[in-house]
mmCIF file of the N, C-alpha and C atoms, coordinates in Angstrom:
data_MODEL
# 
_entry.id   MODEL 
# 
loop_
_atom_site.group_PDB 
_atom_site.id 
_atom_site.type_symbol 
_atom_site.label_atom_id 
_atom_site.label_alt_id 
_atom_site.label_comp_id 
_atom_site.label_asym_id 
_atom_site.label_entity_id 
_atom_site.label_seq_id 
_atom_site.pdbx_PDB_ins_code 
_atom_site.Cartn_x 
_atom_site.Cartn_y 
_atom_site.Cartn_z 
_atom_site.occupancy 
_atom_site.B_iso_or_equiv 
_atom_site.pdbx_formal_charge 
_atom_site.auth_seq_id 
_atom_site.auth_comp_id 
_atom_site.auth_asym_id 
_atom_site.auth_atom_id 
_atom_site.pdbx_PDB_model_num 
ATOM 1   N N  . UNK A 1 1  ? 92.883  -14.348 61.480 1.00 0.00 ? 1  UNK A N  1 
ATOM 2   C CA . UNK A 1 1  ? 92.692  -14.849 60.129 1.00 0.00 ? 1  UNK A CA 1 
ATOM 3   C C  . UNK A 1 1  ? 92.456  -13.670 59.180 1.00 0.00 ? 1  UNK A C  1 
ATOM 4   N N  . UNK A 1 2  ? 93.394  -13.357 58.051 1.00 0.00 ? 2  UNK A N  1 
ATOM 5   C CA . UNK A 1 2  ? 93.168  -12.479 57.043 1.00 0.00 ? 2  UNK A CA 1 
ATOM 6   C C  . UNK A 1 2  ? 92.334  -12.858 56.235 1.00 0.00 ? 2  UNK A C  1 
ATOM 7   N N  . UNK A 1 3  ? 91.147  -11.862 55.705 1.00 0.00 ? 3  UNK A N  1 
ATOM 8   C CA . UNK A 1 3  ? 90.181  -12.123 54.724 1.00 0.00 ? 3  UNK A CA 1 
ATOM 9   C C  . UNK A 1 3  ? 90.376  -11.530 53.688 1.00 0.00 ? 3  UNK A C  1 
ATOM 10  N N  . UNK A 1 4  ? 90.089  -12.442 52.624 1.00 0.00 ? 4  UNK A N  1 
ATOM 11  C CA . UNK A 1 4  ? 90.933  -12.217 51.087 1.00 0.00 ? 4  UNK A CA 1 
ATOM 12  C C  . UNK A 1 4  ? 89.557  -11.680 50.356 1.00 0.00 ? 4  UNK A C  1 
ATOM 13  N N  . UNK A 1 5  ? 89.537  -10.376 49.739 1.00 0.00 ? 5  UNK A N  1 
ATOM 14  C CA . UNK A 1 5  ? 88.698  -10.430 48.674 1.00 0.00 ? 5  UNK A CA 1 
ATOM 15  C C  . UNK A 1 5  ? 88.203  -11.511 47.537 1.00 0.00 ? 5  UNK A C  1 
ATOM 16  N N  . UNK A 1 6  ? 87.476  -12.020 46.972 1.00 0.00 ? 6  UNK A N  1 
ATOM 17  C CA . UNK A 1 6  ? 86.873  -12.641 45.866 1.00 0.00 ? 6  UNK A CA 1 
ATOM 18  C C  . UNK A 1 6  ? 87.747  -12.255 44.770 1.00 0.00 ? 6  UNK A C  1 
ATOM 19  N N  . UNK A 1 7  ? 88.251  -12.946 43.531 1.00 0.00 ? 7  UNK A N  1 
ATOM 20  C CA . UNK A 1 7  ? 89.305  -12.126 43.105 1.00 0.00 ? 7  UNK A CA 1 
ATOM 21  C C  . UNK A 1 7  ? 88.480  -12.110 41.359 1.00 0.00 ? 7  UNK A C  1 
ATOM 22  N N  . UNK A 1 8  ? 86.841  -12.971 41.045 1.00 0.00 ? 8  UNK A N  1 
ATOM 23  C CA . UNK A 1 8  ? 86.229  -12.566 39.784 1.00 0.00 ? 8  UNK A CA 1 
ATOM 24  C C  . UNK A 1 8  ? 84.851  -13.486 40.793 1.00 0.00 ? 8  UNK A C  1 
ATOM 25  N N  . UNK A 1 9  ? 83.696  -12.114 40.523 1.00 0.00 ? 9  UNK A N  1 
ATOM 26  C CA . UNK A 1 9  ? 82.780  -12.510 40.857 1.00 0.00 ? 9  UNK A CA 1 
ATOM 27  C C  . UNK A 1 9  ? 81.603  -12.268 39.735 1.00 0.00 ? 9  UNK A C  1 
ATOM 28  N N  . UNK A 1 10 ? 80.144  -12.834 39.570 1.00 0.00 ? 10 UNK A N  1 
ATOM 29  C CA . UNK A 1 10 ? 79.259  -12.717 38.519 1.00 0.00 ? 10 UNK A CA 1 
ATOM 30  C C  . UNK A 1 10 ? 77.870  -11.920 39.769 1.00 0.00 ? 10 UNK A C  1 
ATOM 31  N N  . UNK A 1 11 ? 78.005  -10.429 39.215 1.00 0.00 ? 11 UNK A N  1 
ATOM 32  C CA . UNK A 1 11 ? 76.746  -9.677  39.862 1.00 0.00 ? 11 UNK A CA 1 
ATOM 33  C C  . UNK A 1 11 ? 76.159  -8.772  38.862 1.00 0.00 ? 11 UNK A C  1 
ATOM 34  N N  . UNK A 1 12 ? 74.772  -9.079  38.484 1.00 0.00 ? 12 UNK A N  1 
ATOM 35  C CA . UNK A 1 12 ? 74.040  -8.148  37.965 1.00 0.00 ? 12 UNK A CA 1 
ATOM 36  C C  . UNK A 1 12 ? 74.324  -8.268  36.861 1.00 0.00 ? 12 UNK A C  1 
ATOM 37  N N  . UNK A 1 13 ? 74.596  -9.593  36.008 1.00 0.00 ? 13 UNK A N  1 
ATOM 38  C CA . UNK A 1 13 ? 75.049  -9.672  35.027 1.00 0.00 ? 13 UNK A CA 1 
ATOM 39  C C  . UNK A 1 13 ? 76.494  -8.883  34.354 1.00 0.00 ? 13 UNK A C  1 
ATOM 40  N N  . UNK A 1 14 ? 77.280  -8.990  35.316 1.00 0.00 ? 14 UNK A N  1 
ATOM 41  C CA . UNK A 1 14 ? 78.795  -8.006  34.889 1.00 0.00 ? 14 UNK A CA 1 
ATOM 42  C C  . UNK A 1 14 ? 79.205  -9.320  35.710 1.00 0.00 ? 14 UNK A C  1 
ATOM 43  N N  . UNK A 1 15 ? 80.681  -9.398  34.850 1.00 0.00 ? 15 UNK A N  1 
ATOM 44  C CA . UNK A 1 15 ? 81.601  -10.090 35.554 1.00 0.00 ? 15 UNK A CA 1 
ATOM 45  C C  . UNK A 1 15 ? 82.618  -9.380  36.286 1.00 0.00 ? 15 UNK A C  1 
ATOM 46  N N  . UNK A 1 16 ? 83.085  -9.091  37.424 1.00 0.00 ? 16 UNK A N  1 
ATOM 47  C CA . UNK A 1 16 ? 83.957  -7.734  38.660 1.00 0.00 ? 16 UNK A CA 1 
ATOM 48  C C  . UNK A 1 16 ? 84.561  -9.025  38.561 1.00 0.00 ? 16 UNK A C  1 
ATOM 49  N N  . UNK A 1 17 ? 86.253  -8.366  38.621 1.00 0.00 ? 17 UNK A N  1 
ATOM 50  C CA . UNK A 1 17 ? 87.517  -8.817  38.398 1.00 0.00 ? 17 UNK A CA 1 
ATOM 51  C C  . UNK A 1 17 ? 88.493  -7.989  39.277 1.00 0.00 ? 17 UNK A C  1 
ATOM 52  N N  . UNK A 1 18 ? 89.152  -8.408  40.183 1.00 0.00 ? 18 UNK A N  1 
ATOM 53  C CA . UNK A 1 18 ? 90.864  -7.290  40.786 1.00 0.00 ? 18 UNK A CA 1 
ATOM 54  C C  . UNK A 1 18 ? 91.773  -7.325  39.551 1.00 0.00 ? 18 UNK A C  1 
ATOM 55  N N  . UNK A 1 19 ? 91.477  -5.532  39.393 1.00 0.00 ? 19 UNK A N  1 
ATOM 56  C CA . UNK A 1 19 ? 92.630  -4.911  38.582 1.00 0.00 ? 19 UNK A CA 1 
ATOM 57  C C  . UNK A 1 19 ? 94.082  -5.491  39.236 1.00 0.00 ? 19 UNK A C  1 
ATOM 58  N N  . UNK A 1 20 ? 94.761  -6.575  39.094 1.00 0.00 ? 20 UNK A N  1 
ATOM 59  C CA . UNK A 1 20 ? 96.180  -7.193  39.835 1.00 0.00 ? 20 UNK A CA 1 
ATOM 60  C C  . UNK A 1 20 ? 97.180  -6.120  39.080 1.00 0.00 ? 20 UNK A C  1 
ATOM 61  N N  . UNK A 1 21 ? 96.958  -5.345  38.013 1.00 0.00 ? 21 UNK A N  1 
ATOM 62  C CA . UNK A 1 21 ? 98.222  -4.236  37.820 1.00 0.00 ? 21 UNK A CA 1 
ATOM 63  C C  . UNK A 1 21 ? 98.188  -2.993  39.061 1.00 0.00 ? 21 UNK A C  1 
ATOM 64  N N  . UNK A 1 22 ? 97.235  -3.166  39.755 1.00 0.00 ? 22 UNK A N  1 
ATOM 65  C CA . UNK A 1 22 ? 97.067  -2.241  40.512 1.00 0.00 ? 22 UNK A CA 1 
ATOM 66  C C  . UNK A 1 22 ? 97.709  -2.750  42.258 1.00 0.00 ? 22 UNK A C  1 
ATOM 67  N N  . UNK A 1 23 ? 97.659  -4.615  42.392 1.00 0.00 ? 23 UNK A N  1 
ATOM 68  C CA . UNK A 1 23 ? 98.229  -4.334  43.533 1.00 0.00 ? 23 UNK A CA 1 
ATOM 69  C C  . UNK A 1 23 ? 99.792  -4.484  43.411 1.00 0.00 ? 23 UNK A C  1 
ATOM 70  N N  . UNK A 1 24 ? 100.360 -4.082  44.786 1.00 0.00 ? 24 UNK A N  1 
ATOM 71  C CA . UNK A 1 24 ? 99.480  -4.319  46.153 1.00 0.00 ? 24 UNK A CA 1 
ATOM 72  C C  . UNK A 1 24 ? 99.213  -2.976  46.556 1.00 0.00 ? 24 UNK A C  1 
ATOM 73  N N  . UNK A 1 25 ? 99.661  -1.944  45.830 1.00 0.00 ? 25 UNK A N  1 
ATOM 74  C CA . UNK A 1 25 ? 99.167  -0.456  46.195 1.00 0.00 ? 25 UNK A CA 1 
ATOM 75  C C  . UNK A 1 25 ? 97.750  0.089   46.412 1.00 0.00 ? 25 UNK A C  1 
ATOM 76  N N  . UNK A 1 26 ? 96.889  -0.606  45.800 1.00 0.00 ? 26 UNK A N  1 
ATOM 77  C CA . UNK A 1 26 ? 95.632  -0.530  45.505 1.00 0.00 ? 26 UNK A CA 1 
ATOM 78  C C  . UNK A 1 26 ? 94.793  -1.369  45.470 1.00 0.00 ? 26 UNK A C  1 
ATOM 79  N N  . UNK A 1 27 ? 93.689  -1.353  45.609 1.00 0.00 ? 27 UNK A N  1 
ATOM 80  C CA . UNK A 1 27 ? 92.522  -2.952  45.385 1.00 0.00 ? 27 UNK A CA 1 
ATOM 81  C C  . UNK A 1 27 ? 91.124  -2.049  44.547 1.00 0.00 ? 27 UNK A C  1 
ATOM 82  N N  . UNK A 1 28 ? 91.362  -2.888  43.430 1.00 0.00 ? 28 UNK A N  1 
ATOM 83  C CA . UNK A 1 28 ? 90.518  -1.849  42.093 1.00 0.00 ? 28 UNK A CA 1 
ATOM 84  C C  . UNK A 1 28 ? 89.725  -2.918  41.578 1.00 0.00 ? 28 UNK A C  1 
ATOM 85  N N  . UNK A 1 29 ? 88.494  -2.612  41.128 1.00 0.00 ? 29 UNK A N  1 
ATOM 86  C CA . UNK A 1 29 ? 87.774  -3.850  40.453 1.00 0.00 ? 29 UNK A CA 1 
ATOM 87  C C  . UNK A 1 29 ? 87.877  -3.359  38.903 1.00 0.00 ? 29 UNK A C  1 
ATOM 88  N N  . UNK A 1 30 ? 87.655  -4.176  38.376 1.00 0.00 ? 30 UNK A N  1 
ATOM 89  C CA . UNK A 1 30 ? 87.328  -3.582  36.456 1.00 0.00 ? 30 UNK A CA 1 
ATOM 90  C C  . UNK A 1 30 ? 85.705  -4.466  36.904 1.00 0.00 ? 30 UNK A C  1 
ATOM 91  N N  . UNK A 1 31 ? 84.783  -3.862  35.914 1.00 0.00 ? 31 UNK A N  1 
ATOM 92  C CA . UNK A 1 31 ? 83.461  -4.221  35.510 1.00 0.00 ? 31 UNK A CA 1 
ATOM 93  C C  . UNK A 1 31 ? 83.399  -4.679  34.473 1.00 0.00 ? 31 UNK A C  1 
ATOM 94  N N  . UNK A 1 32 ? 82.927  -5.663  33.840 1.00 0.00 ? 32 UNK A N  1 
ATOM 95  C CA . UNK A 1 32 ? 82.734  -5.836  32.519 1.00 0.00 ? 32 UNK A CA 1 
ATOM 96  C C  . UNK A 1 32 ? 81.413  -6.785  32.183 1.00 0.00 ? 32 UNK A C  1 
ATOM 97  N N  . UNK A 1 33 ? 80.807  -5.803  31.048 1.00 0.00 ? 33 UNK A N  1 
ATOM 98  C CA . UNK A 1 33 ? 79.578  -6.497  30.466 1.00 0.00 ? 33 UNK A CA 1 
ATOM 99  C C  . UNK A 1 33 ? 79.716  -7.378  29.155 1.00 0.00 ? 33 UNK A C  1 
ATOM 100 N N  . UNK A 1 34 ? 80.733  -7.655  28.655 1.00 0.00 ? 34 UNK A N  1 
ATOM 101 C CA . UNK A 1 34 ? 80.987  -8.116  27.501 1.00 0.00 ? 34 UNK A CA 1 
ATOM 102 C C  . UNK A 1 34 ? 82.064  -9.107  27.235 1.00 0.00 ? 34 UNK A C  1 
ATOM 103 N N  . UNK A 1 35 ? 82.505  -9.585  26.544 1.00 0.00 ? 35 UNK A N  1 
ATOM 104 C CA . UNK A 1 35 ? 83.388  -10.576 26.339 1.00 0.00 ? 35 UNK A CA 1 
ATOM 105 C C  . UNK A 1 35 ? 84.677  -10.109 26.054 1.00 0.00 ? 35 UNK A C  1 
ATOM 106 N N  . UNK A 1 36 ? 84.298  -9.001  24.882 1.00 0.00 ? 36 UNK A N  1 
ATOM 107 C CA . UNK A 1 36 ? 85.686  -8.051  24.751 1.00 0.00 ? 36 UNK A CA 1 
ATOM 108 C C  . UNK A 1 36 ? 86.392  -7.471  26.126 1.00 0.00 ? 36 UNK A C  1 
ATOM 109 N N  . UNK A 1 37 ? 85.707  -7.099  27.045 1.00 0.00 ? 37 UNK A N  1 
ATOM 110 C CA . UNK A 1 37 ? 86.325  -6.568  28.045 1.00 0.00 ? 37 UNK A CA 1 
ATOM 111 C C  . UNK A 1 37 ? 86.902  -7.374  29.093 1.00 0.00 ? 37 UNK A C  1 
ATOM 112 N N  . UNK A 1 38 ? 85.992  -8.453  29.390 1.00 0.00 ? 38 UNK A N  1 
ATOM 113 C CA . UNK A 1 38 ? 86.837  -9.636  29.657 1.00 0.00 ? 38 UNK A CA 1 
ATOM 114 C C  . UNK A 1 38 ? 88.097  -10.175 29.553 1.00 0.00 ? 38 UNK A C  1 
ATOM 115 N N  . UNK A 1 39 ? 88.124  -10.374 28.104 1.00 0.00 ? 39 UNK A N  1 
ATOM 116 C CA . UNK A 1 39 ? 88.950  -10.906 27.274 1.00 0.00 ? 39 UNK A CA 1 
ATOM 117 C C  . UNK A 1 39 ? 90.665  -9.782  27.352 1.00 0.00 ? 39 UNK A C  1 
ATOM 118 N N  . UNK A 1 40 ? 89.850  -8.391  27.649 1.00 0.00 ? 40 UNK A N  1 
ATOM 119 C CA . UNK A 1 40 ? 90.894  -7.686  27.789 1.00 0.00 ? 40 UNK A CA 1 
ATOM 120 C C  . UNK A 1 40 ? 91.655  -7.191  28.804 1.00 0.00 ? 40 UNK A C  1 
ATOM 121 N N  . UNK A 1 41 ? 90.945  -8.026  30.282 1.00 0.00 ? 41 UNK A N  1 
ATOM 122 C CA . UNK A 1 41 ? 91.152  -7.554  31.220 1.00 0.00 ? 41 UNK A CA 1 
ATOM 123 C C  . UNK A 1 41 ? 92.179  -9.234  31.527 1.00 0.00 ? 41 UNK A C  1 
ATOM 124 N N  . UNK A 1 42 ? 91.941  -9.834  31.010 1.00 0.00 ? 42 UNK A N  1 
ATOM 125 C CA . UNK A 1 42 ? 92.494  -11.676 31.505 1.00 0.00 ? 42 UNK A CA 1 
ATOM 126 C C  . UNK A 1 42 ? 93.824  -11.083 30.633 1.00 0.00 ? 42 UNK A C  1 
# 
């Protein structure tokens, strides 16, 4: 059974998101404390 990363989780008050421009070469999180960054990462 393959185990899939979480793909937007809520820790420490940041919402961690998979950078998806990055796969499948890579598995990258973005951090974001704000709405703007959110907003810019969706």
């Amino acid at each position: 059974m393959r185990i899939l990363p979480r793909t937007v989780r809520w820790e420490d008050g940041r919402v961690i998101l998979i950078d998806q421009t990055k796969l499948p070469e890579e598995l990258t999180f973005i951090e974001c404390e704000d709405v703007e960054c959110v907003a810019r990462a969706i």
